[in-house]
C-alpha positions as a Python dict, from the first residue, in 0.01 Angstrom:
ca = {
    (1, 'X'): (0, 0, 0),
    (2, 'X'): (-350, -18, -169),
    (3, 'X'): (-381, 50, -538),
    (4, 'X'): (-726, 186, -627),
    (5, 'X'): (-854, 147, -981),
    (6, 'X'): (-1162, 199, -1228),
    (7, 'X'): (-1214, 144, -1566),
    (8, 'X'): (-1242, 458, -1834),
    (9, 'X'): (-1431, 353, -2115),
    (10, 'X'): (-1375, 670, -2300),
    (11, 'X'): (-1004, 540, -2324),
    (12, 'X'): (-1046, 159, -2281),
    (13, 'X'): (-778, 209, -2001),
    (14, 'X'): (-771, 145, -1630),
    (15, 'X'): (-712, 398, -1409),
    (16, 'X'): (-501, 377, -1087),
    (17, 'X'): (-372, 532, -856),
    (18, 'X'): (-235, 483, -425),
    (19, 'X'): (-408, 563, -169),
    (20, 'X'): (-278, 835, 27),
    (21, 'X'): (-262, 1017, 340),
    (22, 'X'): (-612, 1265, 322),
    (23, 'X'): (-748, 1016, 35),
    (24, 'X'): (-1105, 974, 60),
    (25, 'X'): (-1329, 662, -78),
    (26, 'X'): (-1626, 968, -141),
    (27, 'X'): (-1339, 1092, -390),
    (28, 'X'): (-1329, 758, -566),
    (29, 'X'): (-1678, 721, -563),
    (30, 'X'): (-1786, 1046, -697),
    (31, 'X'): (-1546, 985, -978),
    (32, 'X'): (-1696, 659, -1121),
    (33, 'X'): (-2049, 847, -1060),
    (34, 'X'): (-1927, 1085, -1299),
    (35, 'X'): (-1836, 852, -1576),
    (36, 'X'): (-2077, 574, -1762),
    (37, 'X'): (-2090, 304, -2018),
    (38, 'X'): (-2367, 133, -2221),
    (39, 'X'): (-2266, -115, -1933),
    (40, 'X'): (-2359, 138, -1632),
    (41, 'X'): (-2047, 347, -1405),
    (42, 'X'): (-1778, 176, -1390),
    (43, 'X'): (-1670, -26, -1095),
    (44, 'X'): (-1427, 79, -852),
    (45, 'X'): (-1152, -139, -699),
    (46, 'X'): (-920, -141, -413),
    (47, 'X'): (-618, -372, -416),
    (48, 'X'): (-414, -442, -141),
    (49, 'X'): (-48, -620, -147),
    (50, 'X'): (-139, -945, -8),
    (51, 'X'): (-368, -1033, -304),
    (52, 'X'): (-676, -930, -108),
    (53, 'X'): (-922, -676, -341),
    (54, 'X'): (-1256, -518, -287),
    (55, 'X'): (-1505, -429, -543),
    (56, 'X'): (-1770, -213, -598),
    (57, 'X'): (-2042, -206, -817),
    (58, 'X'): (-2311, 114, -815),
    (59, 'X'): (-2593, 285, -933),
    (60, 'X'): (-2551, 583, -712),
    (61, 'X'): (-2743, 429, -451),
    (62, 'X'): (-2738, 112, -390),
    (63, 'X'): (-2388, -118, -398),
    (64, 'X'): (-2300, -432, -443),
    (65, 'X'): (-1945, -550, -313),
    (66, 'X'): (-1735, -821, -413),
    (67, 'X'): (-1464, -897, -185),
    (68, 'X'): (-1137, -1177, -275),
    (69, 'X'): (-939, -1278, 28),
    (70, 'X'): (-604, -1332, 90),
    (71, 'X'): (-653, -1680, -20),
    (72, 'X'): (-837, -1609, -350),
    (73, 'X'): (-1177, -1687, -195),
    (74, 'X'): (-1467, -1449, -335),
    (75, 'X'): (-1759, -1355, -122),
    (76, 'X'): (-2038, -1093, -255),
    (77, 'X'): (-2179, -846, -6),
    (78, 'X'): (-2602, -956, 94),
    (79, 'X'): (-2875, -738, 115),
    (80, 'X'): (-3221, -747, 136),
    (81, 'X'): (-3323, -733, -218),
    (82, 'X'): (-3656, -494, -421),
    (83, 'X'): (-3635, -725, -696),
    (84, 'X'): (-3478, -548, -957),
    (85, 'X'): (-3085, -636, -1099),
    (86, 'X'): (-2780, -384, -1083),
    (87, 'X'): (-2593, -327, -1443),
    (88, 'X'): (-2236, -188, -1419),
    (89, 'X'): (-1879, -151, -1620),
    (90, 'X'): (-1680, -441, -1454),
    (91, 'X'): (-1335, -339, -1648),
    (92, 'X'): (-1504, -303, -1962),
    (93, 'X'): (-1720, -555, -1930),
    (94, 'X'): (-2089, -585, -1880),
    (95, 'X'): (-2171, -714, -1519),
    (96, 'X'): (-2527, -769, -1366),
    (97, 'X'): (-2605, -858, -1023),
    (98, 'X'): (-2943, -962, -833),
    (99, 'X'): (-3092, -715, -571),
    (100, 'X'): (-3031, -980, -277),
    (101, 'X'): (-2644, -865, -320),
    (102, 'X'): (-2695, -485, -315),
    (103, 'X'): (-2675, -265, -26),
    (104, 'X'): (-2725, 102, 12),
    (105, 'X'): (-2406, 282, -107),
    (106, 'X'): (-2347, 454, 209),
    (107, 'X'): (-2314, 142, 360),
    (108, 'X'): (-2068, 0, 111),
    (109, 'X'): (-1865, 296, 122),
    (110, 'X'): (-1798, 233, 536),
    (111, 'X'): (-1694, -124, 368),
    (112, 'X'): (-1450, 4, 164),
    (113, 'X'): (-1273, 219, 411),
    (114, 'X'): (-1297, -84, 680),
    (115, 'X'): (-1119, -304, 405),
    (116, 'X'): (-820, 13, 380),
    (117, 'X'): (-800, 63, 754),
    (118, 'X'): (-821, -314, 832),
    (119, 'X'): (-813, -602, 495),
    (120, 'X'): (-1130, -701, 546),
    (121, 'X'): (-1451, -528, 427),
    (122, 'X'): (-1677, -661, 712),
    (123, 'X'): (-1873, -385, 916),
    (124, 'X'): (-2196, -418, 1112),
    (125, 'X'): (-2412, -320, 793),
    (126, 'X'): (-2225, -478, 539),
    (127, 'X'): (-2186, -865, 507),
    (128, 'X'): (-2087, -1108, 306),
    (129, 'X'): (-2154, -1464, 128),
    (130, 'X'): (-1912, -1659, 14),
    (131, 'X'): (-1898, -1711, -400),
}
């Protein structure tokens, strides 16, 4: 099973749920689109049973992921970087990342379905450094 989760600031409360059969990541993505802090949208997570987790951060365009293995190692997705930082709501609290991390949210959505279908968010677009 894979829990996905975000964080509503409007109720200081995560918000989870399963995924399911016809569950789709644009769903989970349009939803933390449609909610902000003073710290940016929130970030989305996906959880699977082995410990493994996938996070995303996002502006509505471009994405950073932050992906913890099986073993508790943390990589960040890489990208090619304009220069200029990416605020959001980690949980409630205020995380920034540099523009070398973030990738075009398209790209990081194909990610995050990889990391359902297979544990690991790796695709051809989407790679990642280790923390």
């Amino acid at each position: 099973m894979i829990r996905a989760s975000f964080y509503e600031a409007a109720e200081d409360a995560a918000m989870e749920g399963w995924i399911g059969p016809g569950w789709k990541m644009e769903d989970l993505v349009r939803e933390v689109l449609s909610r902000s802090s003073g710290c940016g949208h929130p970030a989305a997570e996906l959880s699977r049973e082995d410990g493994s987790s996938v996070t995303l951060g996002t502006d509505g365009e471009r994405a950073v992921l932050v992906w913890i293995d099986s073993l508790g190692d943390s990589h960040h997705s890489m990208g090619d970087g304009d220069g200029t930082h990416l605020v959001y709501d980690y949980f409630g609290s205020w995380s920034e990342v540099p523009s070398d991390w973030l990738v075009p949210l398209a790209h990081a959505i194909e990610a995050m379905e990889e990391f359902v279908q297979s544990g690991m968010p790796v695709t051809e677009r989407v790679i990642f450094q280790p923390d």
